[in-house]
VEXDREN-2710 file (C-alpha; in Angstrom, 1 decimal):
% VEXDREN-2710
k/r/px/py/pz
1/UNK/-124.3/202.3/126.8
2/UNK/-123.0/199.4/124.5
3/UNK/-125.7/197.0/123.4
4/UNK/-125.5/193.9/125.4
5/UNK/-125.5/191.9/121.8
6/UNK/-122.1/193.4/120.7
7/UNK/-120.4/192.7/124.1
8/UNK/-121.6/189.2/123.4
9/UNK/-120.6/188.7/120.6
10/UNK/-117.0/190.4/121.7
11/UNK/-117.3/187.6/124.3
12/UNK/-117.3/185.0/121.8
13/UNK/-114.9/186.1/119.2
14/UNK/-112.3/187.0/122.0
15/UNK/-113.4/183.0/123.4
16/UNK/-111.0/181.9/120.7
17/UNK/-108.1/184.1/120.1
18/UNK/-106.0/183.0/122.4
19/UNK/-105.1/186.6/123.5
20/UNK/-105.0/187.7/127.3
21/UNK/-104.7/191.2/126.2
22/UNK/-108.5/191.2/124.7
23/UNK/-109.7/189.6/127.9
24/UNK/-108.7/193.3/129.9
25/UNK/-111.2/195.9/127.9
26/UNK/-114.0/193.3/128.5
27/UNK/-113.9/192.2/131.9
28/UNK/-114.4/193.8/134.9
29/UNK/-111.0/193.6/137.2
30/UNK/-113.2/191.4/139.9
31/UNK/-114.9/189.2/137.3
32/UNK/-116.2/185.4/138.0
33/UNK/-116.6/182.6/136.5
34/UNK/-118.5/179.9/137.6
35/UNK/-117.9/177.0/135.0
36/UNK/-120.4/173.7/134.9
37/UNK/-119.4/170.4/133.3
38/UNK/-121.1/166.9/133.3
39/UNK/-118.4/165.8/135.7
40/UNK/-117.5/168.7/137.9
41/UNK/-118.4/172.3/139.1
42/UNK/-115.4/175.5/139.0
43/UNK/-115.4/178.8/140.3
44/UNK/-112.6/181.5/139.6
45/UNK/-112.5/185.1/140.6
46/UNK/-110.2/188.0/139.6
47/UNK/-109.5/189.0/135.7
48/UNK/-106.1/187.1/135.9
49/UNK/-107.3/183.9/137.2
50/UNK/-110.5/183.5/135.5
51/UNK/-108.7/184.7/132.2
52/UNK/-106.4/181.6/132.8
53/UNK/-108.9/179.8/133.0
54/UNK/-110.5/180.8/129.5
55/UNK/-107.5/180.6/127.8
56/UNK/-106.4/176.5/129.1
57/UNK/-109.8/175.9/127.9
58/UNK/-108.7/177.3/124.3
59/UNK/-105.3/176.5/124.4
60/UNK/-106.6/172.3/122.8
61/UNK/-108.4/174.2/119.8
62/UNK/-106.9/174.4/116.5
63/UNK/-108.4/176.3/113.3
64/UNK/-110.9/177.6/115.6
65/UNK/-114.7/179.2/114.7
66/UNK/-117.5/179.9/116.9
67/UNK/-121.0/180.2/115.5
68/UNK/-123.5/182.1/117.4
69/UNK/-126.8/180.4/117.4
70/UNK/-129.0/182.4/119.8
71/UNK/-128.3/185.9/121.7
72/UNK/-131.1/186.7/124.3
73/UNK/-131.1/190.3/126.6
74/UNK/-133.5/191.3/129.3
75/UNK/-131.4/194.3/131.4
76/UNK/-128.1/193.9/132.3
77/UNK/-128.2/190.1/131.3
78/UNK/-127.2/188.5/128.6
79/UNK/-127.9/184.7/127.3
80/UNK/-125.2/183.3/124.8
81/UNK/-126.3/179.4/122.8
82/UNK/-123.0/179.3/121.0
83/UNK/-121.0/176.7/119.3
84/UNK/-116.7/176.2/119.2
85/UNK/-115.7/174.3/116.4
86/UNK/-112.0/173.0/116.0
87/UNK/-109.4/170.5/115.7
88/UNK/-108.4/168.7/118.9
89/UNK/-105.3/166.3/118.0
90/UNK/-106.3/164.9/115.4
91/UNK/-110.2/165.2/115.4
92/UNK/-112.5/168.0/114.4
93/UNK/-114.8/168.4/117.6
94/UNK/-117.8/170.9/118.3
95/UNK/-118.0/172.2/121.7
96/UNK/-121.9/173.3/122.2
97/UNK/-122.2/175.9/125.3
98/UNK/-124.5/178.4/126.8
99/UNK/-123.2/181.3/128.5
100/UNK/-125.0/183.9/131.2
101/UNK/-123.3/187.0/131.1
102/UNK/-124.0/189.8/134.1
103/UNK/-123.0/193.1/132.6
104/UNK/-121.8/196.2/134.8
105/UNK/-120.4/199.9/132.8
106/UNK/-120.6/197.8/129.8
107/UNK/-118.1/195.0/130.9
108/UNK/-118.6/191.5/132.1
109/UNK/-118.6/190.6/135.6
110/UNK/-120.2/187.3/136.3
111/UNK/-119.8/184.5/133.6
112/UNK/-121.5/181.4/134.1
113/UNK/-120.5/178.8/131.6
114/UNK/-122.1/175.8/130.7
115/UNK/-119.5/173.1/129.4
116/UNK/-120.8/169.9/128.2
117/UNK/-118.0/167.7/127.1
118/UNK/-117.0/168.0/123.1
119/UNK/-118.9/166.0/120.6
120/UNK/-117.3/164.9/117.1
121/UNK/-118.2/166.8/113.8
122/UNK/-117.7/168.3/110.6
123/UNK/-117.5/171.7/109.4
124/UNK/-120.9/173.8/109.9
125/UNK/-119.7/176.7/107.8
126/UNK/-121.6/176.5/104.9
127/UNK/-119.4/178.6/102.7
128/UNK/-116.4/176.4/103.0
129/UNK/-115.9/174.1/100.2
130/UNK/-113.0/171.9/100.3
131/UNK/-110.2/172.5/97.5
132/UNK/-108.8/169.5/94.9
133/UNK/-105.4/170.3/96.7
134/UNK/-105.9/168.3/99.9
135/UNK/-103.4/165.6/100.5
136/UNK/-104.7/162.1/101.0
137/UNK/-103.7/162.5/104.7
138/UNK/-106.1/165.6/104.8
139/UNK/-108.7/164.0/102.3
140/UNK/-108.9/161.0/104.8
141/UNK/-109.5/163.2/108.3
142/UNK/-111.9/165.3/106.1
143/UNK/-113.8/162.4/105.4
144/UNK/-113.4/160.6/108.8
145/UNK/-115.9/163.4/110.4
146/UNK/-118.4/163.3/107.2
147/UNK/-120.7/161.0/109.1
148/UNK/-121.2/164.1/111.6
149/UNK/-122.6/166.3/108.9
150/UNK/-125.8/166.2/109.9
151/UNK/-127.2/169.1/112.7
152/UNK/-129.9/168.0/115.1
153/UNK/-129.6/171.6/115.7
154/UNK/-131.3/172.3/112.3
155/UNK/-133.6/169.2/112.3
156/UNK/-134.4/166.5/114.8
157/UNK/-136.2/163.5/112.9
158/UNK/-139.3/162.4/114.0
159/UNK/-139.3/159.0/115.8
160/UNK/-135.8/158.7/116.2
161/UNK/-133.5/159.0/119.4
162/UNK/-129.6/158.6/119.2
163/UNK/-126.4/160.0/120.8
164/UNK/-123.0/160.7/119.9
165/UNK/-119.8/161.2/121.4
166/UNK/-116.0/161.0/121.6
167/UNK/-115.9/157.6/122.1
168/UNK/-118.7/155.9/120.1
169/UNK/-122.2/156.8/118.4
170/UNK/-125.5/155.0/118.6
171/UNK/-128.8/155.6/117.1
172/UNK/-132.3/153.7/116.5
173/UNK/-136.5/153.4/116.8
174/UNK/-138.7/151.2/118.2
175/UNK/-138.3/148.9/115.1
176/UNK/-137.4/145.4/115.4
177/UNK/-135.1/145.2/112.3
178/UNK/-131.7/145.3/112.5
179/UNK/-131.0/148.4/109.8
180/UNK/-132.9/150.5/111.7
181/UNK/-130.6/150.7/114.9
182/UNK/-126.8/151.7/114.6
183/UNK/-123.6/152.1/116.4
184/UNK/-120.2/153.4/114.7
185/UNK/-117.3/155.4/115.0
186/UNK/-116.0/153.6/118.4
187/UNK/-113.0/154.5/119.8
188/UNK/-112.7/152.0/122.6
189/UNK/-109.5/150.7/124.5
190/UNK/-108.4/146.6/124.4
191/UNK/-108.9/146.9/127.7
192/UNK/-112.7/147.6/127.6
193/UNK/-114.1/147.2/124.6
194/UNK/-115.5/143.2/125.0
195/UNK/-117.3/144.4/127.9
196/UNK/-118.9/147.0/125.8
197/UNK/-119.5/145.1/123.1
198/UNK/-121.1/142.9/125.1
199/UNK/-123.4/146.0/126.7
200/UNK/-124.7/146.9/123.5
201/UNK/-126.0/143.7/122.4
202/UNK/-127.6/143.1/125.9
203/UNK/-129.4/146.4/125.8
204/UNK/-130.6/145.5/122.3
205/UNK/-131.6/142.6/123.5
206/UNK/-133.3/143.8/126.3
207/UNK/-135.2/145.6/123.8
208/UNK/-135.8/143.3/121.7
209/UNK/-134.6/144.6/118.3
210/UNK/-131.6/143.9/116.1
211/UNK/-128.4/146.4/115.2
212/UNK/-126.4/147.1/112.4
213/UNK/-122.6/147.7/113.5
214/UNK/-120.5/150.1/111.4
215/UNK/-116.8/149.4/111.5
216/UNK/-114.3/151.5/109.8
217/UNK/-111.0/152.0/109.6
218/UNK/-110.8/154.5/111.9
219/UNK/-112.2/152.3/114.6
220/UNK/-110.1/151.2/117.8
221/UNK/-108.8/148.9/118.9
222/UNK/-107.5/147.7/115.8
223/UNK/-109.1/143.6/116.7
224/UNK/-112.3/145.3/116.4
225/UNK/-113.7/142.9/114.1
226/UNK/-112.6/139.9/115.0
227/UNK/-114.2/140.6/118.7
228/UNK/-117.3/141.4/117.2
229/UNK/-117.7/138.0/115.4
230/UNK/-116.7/136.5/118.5
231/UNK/-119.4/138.0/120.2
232/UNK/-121.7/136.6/117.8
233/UNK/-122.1/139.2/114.6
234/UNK/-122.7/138.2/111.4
235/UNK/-121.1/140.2/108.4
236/UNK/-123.9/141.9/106.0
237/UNK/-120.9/143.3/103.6
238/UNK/-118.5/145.9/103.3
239/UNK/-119.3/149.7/101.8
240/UNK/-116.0/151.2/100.1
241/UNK/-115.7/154.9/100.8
242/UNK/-114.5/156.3/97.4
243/UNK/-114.0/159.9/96.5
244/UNK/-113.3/161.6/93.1
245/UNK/-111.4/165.2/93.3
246/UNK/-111.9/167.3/90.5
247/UNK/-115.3/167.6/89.1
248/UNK/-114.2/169.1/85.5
249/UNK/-114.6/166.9/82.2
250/UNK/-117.3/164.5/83.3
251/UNK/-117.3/161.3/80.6
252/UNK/-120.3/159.7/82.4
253/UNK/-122.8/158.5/79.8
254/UNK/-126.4/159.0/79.6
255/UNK/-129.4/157.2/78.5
256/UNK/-131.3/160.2/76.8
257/UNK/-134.5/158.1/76.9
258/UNK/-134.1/159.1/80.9
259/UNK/-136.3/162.2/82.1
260/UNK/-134.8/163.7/85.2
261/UNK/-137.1/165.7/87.4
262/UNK/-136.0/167.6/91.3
263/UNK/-137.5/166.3/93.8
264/UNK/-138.8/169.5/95.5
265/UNK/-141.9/168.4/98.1
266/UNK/-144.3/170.0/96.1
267/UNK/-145.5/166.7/94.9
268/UNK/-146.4/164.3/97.5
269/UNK/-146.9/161.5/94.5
270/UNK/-143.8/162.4/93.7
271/UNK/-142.3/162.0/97.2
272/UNK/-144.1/159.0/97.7
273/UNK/-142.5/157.1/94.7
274/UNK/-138.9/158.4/95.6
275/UNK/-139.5/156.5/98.8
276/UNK/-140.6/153.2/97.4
277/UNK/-137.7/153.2/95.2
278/UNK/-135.4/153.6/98.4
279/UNK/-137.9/151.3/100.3
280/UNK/-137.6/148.5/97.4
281/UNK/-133.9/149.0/96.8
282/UNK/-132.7/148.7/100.1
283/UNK/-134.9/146.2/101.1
284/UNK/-136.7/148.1/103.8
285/UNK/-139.7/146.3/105.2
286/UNK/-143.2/147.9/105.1
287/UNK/-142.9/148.9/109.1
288/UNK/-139.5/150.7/108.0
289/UNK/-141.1/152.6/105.0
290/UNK/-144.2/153.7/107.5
291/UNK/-141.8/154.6/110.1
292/UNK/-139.4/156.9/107.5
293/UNK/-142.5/158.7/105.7
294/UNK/-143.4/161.4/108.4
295/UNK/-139.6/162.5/108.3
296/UNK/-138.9/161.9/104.7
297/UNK/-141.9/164.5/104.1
298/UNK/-141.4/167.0/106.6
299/UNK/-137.7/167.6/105.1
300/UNK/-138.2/167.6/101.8
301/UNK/-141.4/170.2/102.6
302/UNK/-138.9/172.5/104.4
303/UNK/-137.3/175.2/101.6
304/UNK/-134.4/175.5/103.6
305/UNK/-132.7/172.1/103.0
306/UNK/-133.2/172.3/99.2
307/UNK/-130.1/174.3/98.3
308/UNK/-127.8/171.5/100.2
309/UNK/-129.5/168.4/99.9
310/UNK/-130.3/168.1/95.8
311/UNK/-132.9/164.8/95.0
312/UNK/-133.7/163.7/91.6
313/UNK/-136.1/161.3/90.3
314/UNK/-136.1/159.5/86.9
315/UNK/-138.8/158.5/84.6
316/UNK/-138.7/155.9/81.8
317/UNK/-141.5/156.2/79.6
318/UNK/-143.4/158.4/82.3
319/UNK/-143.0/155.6/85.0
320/UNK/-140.5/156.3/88.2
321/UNK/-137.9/154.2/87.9
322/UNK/-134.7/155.9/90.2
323/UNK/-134.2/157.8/93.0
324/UNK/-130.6/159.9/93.8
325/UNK/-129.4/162.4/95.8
326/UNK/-126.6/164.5/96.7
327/UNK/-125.9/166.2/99.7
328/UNK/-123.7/169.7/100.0
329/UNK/-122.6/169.5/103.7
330/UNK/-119.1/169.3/104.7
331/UNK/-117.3/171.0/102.4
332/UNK/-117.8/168.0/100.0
333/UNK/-120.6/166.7/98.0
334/UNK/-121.8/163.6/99.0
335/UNK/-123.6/161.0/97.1
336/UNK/-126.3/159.4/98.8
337/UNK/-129.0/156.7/98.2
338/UNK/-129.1/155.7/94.2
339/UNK/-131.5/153.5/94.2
340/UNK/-132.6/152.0/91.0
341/UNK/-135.7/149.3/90.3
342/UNK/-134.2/145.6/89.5
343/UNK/-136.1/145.3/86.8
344/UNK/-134.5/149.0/85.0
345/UNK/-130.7/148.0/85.5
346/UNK/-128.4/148.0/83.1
347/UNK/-129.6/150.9/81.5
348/UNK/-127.6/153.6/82.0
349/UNK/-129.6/154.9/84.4
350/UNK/-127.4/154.8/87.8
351/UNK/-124.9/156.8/85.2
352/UNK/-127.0/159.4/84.2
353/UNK/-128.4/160.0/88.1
354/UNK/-124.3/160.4/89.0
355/UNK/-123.8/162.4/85.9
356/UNK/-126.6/164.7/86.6
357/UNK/-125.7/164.9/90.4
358/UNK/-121.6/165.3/89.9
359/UNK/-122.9/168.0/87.3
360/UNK/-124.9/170.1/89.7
361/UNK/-122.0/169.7/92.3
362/UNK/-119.8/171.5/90.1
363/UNK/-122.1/174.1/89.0
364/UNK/-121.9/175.2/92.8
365/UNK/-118.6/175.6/93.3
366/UNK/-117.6/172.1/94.0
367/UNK/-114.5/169.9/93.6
368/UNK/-114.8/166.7/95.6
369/UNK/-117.4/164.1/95.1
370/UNK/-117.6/160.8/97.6
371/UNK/-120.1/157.9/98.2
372/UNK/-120.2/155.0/100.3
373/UNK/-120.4/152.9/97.5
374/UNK/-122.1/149.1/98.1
375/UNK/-120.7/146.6/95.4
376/UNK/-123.5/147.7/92.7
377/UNK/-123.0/151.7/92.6
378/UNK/-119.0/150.5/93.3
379/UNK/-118.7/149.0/89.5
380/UNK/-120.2/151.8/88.2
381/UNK/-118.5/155.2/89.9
382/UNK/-115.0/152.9/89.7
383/UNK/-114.8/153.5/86.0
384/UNK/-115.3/157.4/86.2
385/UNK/-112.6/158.5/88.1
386/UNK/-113.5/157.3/92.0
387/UNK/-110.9/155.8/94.0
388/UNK/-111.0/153.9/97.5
389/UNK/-109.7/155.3/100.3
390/UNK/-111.3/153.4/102.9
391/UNK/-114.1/150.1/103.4
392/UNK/-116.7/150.4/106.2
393/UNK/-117.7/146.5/107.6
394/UNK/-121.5/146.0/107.8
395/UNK/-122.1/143.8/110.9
396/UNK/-125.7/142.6/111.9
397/UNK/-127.0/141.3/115.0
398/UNK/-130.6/140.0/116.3
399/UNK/-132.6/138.8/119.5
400/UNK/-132.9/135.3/116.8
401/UNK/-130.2/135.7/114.0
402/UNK/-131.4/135.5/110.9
403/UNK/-128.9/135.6/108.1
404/UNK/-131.3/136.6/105.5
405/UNK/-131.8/139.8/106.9
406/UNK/-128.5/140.5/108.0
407/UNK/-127.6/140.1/104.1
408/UNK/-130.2/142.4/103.2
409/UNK/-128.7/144.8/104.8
410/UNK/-125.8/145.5/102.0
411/UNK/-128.2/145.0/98.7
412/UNK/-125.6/143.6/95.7
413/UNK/-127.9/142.6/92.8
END
């Protein structure tokens, strides 16, 4: 008898090849399929139809992977969490399924198939690192799913809720202020998108608590903008989206009075002075900080994010004075969250926290380097070899608009 694992996991790998002839070994000759959607219910029986079937379903998929992330027997039955990854005209796009397999002489003879509709992403294989050989057109959909690098199915936050699709993605908490609720990435039609629009800020205001909306280039329609200030948005500022490729022959000075030291959770002193320096430089209020802390602990306590996300603290003269990070994910490394005190600028610092951080890139393997860069950190990585590709527009909104904090929201002093 063949282990019900392997035969699973023959399932999956044949799931994306695209080839009838691997369907025949696997599956009994009066095999169903029962498939389940959000919208509809499908049921298929006989090899030839319900191989059809498998193979429309692949037939959209380009550069295709599949990642097992659980494989449960009991008998004859076997239980398959899995996860397509893949290009679908122009967007990379995970497909997250389960799969019920009923097994007879070692072949597959009922497959029920749960299909929820695709989700946008980035790339979950860890080993991939992206080469210095991409063309802009390439750099620019690479970096176009980057805000997807991020797996709830590795970590849910605590005290968060948020969702994400094809056509726009929304997140937030029960706090009042505007930066801590979010929608981007909306790919709406002319046709509908004022009467979304309009949705959100009514269930925000039905709520009670302000938004930030995130609007990038890769937003439709193209008027997206200008219909927001119409309905009422205020601009906070612009982030420019700047990348460097090649990591070799950093000329980044230091200030060697700096002491750099990893932020690893073993310090909770430590940790809590990294996130008054965030808290400080992006003017979070004290609610926000309070809210942030339980999550902000319980990741930085859990080993297996310290290899990809990398956080540094510096010290002048023994007092904590910046906070940086960079974060491996996406075949890129990603700058995030410099943060350094008011009073400490012009210093060097912010220089030797993107030296230090570029540096430890490139010790792993690394070639590309990018940061949403607000107009302080964008003076500084413009001199050492960043370029723009794209801006992302910061607008605010609140039950009673207040422009002060809606400013806050982009910090350029």
């Amino acid at each position: 008898m063949i282990d019900p694992k392997h035969i699973a996991q023959q399932f999956l790998d044949t799931l994306i090849a695209k080839d009838a002839a691997r369907w025949e070994p696997l599956l009994t000759e009066d095999v169903g399929l029962r498939v389940a959607t959000m919208r509809d219910g499908a049921a298929y029986r006989a090899r030839a139809r319900v191989v059809k079937r498998l193979l429309d379903d692949a037939s959209a998929w380009r550069d295709a992977t599949v990642q097992t992330q659980s494989i449960l027997t009991e008998g004859n039955h076997v239980a398959i969490q899995f996860r397509i990854q893949a290009t679908e005209t122009v967007r990379y796009v995970e497909h997250n399924r389960v799969a019920f397999l009923a097994l007879n002489d070692d072949r597959v003879q009922m497959i029920d198939l749960y299909a929820p509709a695709p989700q946008p992403s980035a790339r979950r294989d860890k080993t991939w690192i992206a080469p210095a050989t991409l063309s802009d057109d390439e750099l620019n959909h690479l970096f176009a799913s980057l805000q997807y690098t991020f797996d709830v199915y590795e970590w849910i936050p605590p005290n968060i809720s948020g969702t994400r699709g094809m056509t726009e993605s929304r997140w937030g908490s029960d706090d009042a202020h505007p930066g801590s609720n979010g929608i981007a990435d909306v790919r709406w039609t002319p046709e509908n998108a004022d009467a979304q629009i309009q949705a959100v800020i009514e269930e925000h205001r039905a709520r009670n608590v302000g938004f930030t909306w995130y609007a990038s280039a890769f937003d439709t329609p193209g008027d997206l903008r200008a219909r927001l200030e119409r309905h009422g948005l205020a601009l906070a500022g612009d982030q420019a989206f700047m990348a460097r490729v090649g990591l070799d022959d950093l000329d980044i000075p230091i200030n060697p009075s700096i002491s750099v030291e990893l932020v690893d959770g073993s310090d909770d002193a430590v940790l809590e002075a990294s996130l008054h320096i965030i808290g400080r430089c992006f003017n979070w209020t004290t609610a926000q900080i309070d809210e942030r802390r339980p999550g902000f602990y319980e990741r930085h306590k859990n080993p297996k994010f310290r290899d990809e996300e990398i956080h540094y603290l510096a010290r002048l003269d023994g007092a904590p004075v910046a906070d940086a990070r960079v974060v491996l994910r996406g075949g890129i490394a990603y700058l995030g969250g410099a943060s350094t005190l008011p009073e400490f600028r012009k210093r060097k610092i912010y220089s030797t926290m993107l030296r230090r951080r570029l540096e430890a890139a490139h010790a792993r393997g690394y070639h590309i380097a990018a940061i949403h860069a607000e107009p302080m950190s964008r003076r500084v990585v413009n001199r050492y070899g960043f370029r723009e590709f794209f801006k992302v527009y910061l607008y605010g909104w609140m039950p009673v608009m207040d422009l002060n904090v809606i400013k806050s929201l982009v910090p350029d002093e």
